[in-house]
N, C-alpha and C positions, 0 to 999 in steps of 0.2 A: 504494500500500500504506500502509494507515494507520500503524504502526508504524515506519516505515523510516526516518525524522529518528531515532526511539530506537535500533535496532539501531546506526545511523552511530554515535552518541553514546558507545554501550555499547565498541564498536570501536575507540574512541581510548586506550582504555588498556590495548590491544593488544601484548602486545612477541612481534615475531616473531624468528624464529633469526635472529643476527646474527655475522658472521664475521669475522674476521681481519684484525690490524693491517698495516702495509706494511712497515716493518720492525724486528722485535722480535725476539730471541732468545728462544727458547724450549726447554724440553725434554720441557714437554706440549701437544700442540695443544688440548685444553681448558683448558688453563691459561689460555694465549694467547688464547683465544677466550671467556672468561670476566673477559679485563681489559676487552672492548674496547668504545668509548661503543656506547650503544644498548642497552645492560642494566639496567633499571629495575623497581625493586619495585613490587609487590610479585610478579611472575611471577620476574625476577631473571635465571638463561641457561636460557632456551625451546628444550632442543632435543629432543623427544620422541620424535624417529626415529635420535635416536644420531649425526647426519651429521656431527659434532665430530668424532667420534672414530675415523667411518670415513674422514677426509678427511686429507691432506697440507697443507702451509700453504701450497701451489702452490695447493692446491685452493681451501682456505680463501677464500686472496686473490681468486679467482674469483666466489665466493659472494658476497663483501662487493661486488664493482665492480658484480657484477649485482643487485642488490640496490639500489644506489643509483641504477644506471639506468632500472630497472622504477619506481623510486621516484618517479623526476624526471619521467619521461615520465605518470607515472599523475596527478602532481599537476597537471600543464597538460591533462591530460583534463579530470579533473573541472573544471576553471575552461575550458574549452572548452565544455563540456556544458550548462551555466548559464547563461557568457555566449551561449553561440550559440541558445540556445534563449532567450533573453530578447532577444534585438535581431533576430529571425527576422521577417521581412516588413519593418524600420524600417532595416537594415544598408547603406551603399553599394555591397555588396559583391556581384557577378553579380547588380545591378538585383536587389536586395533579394525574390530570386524564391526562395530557399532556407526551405524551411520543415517544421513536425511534429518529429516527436522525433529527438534529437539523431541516434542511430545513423542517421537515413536522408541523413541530410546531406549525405555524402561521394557519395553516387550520383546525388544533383542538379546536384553542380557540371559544369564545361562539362569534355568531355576534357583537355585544352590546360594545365590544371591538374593532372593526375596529376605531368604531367613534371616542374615544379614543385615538387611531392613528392617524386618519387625524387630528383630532383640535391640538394634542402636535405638529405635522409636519408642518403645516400651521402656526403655533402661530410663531414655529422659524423662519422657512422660511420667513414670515414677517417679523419681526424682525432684520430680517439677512439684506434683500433687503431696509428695511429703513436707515439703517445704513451705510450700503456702497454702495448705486448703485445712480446715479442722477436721478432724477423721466422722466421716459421717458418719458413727456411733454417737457424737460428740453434739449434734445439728439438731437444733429444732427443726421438725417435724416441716416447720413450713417456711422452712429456709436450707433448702439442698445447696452446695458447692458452696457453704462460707469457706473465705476468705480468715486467713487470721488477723487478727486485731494489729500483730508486731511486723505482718508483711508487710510491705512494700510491691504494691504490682509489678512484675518482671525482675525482681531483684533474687535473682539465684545465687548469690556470692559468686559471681563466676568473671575474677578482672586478673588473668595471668599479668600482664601488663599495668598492672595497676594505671589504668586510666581514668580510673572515677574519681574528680573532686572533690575535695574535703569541704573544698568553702561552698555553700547553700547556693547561693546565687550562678554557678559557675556551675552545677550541679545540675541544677535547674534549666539552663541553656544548655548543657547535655543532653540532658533528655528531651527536650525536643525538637534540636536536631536529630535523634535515635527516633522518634515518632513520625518527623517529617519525610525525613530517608524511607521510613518503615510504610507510610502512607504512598508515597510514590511509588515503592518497589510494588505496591498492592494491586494497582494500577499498572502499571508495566507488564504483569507476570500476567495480568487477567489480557492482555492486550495480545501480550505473547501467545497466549494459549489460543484465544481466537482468533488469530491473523493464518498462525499455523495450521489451525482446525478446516478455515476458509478456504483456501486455494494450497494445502500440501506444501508448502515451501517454507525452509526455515528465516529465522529471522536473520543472519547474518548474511543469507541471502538474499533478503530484500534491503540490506543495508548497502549492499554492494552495487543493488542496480537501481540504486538513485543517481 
């Protein structure tokens, strides 16, 4: 699609609904959900279907961990998408036999790989749910998938690099650059998937015959 570098582009200054800090006291959940990073002008707080307001800050906090999830997983697509369709027939990887557009990829690999899959997927996912969710033994009855009180949505202790700032402020503009990265890539990846789906051709191939 000739246009679709511009759409991407247009995209990026994107602000979609963003939810709820980990622990703040509040006595409006739009209040609360209009301090929080990831709200940039000039759109400002995006939320067009009211889900502010119809939400609890249970709820909130759900939106925001999914939000950064969907965020992180979309941004390692799209750089999946690129590089795997850019090292296709040259890769060491199952006798460099993996080829065409990205989405068919996953169907070439050998079985034996699936499982591979599930256990890396499961191990995090695990992982993810010990960390921040209360053990549903734990839950009121009419409140499934709390959240804990002392999380922080998306915060897995996980900074080999120690790149997370100490100072609040500084902190705070990390993460929503890490939101707006994570909203774009969301958008990209759903773009990627349809373009490819459209007319069978990968996307580096259409990048080339612009």
């Amino acid at each position: 699609m000739k246009y679709f570098a511009a759409i991407l582009a247009l995209a990026a200054s994107a602000s979609a609904f963003s939810p709820v800090p980990a622990n703040r006291a509040s006595t409006a959940i739009k209040a609360s959900a209009e301090g929080m990073p990831g709200i940039l002008d000039p759109v400002g707080f995006f939320d067009p279907l009211g889900l502010a307001e119809k939400a609890t800050d249970a709820t909130l906090k759900r939106y925001r961990e999914a939000e950064l999830a969907h965020g992180r997983v979309s941004m390692l697509a799209v750089i999946g998408f690129l590089v795997g369709e850019k090292v296709e027939g040259s890769s060491f990887l199952f006798d460099a036999s993996i080829s065409g557009p990205a989405i068919t990829h996953i169907t070439q690999v050998p079985d034996g790989f699936w499982a591979v899959i599930v256990a890396f997927i499961g191990a995090y996912e695990a992982t993810r749910a010990e960390t921040g969710w209360v053990d549903p033994a734990d839950c009121p009855v009419d409140q499934p998938g709390l959240l804990r009180d002392d999380y922080m949505p998306g915060d897995l202790k996980f900074d080999p690099l120690g790149l997370m700032p100490e100072d609040p402020e500084e902190f705070a503009i990390m993460q929503t650059k890490e939101l707006q990265n994570g909203r774009l890539a969301m958008l990209a990846a759903a773009g990627f998937l349809a373009q490819e789906a459209v007319d069978g051709k990968g996307i580096i191939e259409h990048l080339q015959s612009m």
